[in-house]
C-alpha positions as CSV (number, residue, x, y, z in Angstrom):
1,X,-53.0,-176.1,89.6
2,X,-56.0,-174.3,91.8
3,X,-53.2,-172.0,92.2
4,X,-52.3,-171.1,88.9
5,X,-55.5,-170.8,88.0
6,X,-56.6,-167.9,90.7
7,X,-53.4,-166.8,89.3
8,X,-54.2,-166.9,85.9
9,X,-58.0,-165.0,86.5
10,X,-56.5,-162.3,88.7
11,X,-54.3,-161.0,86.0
12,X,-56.7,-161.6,83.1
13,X,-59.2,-159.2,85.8
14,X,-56.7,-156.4,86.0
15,X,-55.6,-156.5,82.3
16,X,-59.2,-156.2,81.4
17,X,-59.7,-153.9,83.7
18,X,-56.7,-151.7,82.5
19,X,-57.5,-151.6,78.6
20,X,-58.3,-147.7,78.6
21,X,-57.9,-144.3,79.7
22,X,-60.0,-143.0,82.1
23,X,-61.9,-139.5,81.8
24,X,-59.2,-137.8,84.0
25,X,-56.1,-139.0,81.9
26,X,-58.1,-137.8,79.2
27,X,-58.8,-134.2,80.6
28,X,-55.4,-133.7,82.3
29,X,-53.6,-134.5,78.9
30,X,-56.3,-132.3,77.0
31,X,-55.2,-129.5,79.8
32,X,-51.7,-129.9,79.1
33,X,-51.9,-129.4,75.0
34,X,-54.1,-126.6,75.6
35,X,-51.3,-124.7,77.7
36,X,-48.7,-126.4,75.2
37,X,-51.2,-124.3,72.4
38,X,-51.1,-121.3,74.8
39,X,-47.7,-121.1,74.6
40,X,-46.7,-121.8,71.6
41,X,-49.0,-119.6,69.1
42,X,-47.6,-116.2,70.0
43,X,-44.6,-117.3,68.8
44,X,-45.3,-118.5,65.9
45,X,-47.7,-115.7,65.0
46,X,-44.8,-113.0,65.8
47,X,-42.5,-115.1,63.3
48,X,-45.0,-114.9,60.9
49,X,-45.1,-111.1,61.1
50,X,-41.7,-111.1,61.6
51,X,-40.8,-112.8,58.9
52,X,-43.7,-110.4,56.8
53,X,-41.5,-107.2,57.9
54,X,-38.6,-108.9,56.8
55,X,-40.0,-109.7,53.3
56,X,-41.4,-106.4,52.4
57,X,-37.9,-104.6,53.3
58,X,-35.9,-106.7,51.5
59,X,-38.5,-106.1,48.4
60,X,-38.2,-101.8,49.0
61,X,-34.2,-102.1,49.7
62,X,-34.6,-103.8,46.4
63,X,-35.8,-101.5,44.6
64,X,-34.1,-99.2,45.9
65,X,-31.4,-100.6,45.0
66,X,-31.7,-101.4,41.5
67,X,-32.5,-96.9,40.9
68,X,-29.4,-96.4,42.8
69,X,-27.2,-98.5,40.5
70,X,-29.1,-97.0,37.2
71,X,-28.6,-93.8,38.6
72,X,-24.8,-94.1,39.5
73,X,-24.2,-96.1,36.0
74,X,-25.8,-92.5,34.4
75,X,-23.2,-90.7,36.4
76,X,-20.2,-93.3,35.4
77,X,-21.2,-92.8,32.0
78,X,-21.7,-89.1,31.9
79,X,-19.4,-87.8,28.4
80,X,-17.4,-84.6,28.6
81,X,-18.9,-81.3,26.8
82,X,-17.7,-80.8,23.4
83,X,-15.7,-78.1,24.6
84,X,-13.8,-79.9,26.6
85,X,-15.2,-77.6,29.7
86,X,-15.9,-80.7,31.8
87,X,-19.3,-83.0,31.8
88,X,-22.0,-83.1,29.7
89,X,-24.2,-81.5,32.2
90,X,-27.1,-79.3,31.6
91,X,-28.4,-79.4,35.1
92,X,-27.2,-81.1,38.8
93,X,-29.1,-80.2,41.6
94,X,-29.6,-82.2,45.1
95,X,-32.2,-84.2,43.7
96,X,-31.8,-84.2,39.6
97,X,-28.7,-84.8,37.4
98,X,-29.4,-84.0,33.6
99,X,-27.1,-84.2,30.5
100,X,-27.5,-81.7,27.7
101,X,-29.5,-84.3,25.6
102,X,-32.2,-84.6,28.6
103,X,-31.3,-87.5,29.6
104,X,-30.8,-88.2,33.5
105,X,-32.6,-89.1,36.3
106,X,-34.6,-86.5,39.2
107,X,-37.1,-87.0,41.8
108,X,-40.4,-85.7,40.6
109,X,-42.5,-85.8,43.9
110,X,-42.2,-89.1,45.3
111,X,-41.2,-91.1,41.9
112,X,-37.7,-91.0,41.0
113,X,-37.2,-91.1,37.3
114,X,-35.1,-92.1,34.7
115,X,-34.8,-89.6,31.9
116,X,-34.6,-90.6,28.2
117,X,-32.5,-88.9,25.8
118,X,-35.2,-85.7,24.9
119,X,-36.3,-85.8,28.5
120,X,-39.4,-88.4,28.3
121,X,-39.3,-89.8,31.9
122,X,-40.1,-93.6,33.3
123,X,-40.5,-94.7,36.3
124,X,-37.1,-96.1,38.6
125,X,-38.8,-96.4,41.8
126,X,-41.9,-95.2,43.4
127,X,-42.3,-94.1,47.2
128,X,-38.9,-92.4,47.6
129,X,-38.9,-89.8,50.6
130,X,-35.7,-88.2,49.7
131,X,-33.0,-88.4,47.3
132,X,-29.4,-86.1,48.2
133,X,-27.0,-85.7,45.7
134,X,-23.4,-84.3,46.6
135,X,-21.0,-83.3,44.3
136,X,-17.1,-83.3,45.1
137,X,-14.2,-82.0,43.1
138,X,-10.9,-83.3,41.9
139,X,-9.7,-82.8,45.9
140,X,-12.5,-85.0,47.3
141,X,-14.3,-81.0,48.7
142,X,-17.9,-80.6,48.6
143,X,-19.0,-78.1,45.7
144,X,-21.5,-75.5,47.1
145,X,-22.1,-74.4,43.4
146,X,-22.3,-77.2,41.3
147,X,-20.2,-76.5,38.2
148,X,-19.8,-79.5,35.3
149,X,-16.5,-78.7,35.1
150,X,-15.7,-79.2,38.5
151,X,-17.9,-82.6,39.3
152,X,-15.4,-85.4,40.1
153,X,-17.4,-87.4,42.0
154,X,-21.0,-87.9,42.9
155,X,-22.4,-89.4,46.5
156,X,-26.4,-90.6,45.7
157,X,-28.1,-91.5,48.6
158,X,-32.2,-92.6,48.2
159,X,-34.7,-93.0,50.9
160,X,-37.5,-94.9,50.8
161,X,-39.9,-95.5,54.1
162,X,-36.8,-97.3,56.1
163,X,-34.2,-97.7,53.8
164,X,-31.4,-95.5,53.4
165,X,-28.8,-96.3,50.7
166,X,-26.4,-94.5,49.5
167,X,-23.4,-95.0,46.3
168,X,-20.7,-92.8,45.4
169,X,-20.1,-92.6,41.3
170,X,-17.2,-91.4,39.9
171,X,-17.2,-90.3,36.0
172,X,-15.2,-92.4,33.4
173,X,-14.9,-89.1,31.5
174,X,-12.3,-88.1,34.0
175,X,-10.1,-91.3,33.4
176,X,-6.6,-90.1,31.7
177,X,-8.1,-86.4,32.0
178,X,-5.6,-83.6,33.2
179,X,-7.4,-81.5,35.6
180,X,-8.6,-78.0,34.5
């Protein structure tokens, strides 16, 4: 019983004297998280930025977007002249394409706009670098001179900071059309 007893206080001494972490488990496991931190902050920051860079060109390709399908619908729905000479076109340049009633779209410095019929403007998107317009005949040939009566097919491509995209618009007018 004596036995048990010495028995029974030995382990009650080392249980009590077990019951908490001492100041060195503390300060290695402290250590540890700290280099855990160290390691681990970079990459979330860079994801974070990443993710940043990520959202913002999504937004401009966007809105680039959305002017390069108004732009190519204006083209679609260009009408033919009432002559019959071929589109309704008072003016197509490398960066405007007008119809006889002023409507259209053109890049006026860095906007490009969408033009009303009479020519009152609104803004399509703002920041573009460069617009390039290329016109092509019935043969699929690149016209030096742009004539209306010629214009089969359009290529639009709009830049803006890092985004490039580009649409090729063919005119409805020509649908059924014998070539001239």
């Amino acid at each position: 019983m004596k036995q048990l007893m010495n028995q029974s206080r030995i382990s009650k001494h080392n249980a009590n004297q077990r019951s908490g972490f001492s100041l060195l488990e503390l300060l290695v496991a402290s250590i540890v998280m700290s280099i855990i931190c160290v390691v681990v902050m970079p990459l979330i920051m860079s994801s974070t930025d990443a993710y940043a860079v990520a959202r913002d060109t999504r937004s401009d390709s966007d809105r680039v977007l959305y002017a390069l399908d108004r732009a190519a619908r204006i083209v679609r729905e260009t009408p033919f002249a009432a002559d019959d000479s071929g589109l309704d076109v008072q003016t197509a340049s490398s960066t405007q394409f007008i119809l006889t009633d002023g409507s259209g779209f053109r890049l006026s410095g860095t906007d490009f706009e969408l033009l009303k019929p009479g020519g009152q403007a609104s803004l399509l998107c703002e920041d573009v670098s460069k617009i390039q317009l290329t016109y092509f005949d019935g043969s699929g040939n690149p016209l030096v001179i742009v004539n209306p009566a010629q214009v089969h097919r359009v290529n639009l491509r709009i830049q803006s900071g890092l985004v490039v995209l580009e649409m090729y618009a063919l005119p409805r007018s020509w649908i059924g059309m014998a070539e001239s």
